[in-house]
N, C-alpha and C positions, 0 to 999 in steps of 0.2 A: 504494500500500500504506500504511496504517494505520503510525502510529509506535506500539511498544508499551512500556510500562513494564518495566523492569528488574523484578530480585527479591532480596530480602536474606534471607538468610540465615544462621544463626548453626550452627555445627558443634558442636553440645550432647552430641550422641552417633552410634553410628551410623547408627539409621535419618533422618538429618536427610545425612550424609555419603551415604550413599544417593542421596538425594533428588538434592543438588548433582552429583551424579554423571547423573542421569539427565537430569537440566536439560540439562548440557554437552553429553548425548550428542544433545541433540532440539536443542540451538540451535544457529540458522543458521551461515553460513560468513558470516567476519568479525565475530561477536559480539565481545564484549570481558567478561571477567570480573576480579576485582578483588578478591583475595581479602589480606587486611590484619587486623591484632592486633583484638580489641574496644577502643572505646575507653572514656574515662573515662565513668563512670555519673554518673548525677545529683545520684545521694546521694555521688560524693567532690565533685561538684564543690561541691554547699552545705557540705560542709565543710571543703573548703579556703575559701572567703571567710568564714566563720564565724571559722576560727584567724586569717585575717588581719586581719580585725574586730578578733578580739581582742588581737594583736599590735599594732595603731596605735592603741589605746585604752591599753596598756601603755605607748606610746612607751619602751622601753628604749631606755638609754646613751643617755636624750633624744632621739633622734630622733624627728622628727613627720612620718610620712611616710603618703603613702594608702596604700592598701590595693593599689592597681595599680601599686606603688612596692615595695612589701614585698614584693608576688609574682616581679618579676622579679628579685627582689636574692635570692631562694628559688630562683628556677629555674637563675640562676647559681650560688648553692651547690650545686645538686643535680646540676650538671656539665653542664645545657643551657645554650646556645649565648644569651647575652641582652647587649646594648650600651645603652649611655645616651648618650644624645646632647645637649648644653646648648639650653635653651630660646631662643628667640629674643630674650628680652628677658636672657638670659645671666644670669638671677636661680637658676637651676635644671635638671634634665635631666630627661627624660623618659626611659621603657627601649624599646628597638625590640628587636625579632628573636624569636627562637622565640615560640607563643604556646602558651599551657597548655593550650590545646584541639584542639590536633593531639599533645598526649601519648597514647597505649595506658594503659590501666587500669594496669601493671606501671611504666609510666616517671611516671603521675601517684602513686600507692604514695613511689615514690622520693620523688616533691614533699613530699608529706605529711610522709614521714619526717622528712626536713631541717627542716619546720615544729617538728615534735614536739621534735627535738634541739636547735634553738635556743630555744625555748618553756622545755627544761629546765633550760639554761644560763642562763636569763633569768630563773628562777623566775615564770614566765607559766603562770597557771591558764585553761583554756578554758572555756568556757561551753558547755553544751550547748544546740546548734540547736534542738531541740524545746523547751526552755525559752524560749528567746530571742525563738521565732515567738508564744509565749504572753503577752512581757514588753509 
């Protein structure tokens, strides 16, 4: 027997619930289905590295840190799960654990948020992305 592709589907309204309904009822025994939040879209994710662009271009309170630096030290403020571990050459650390890409739309929102609140605190103006791709 043929291996056949899965199907994704998004639950938009009800004839799409419908739909997923009828799937479950016609698929085999032992299928597996995997029904999980949406996640982050494209357009949060270019804008979260756009604020953090802009945030390590600010270097506030001096710090000069990357942008994959400023995101986990975000994900920590935003209450996910993030560690820093000292570099090998013990000049510096790197962040391990949660990754921003396993957030749902609602827990990357969160991220953003905390960007925006510190951005305020800092007097950090952003740039808008569509500008920036033009610059």
């Amino acid at each position: 027997m043929a291996k056949q592709g899965g199907q994704t589907i998004t639950l938009a309204n009800p004839s799409v619930r419908a739909l997923a309904h009828r799937l479950i009822d016609a698929a085999p025994a032992g299928a597996v289905v995997n029904i999980k939040e949406a996640a982050r879209t494209s357009d949060q994710n270019a804008k979260l590295w756009a604020m953090l662009s802009d945030i390590a271009r600010a270097k506030p309170q001096g710090r000069v840190l990357t942008t994959e630096v400023w995101k986990a030290l975000f994900m920590n403020a935003a209450g996910f799960t993030c560690a820093f571990e000292p570099t090998l050459d013990g000049q510096g650390v790197i962040p391990l654990g949660f990754k921003s890409s396993r957030l749902n739309k609602a827990e990357f929102s969160d991220l953003l948020e905390a960007i925006h609140c510190f951005a305020a605190e800092h007097g950090i103006q952003f740039t808008d992305p569509i500008e920036r791709k033009a610059a």
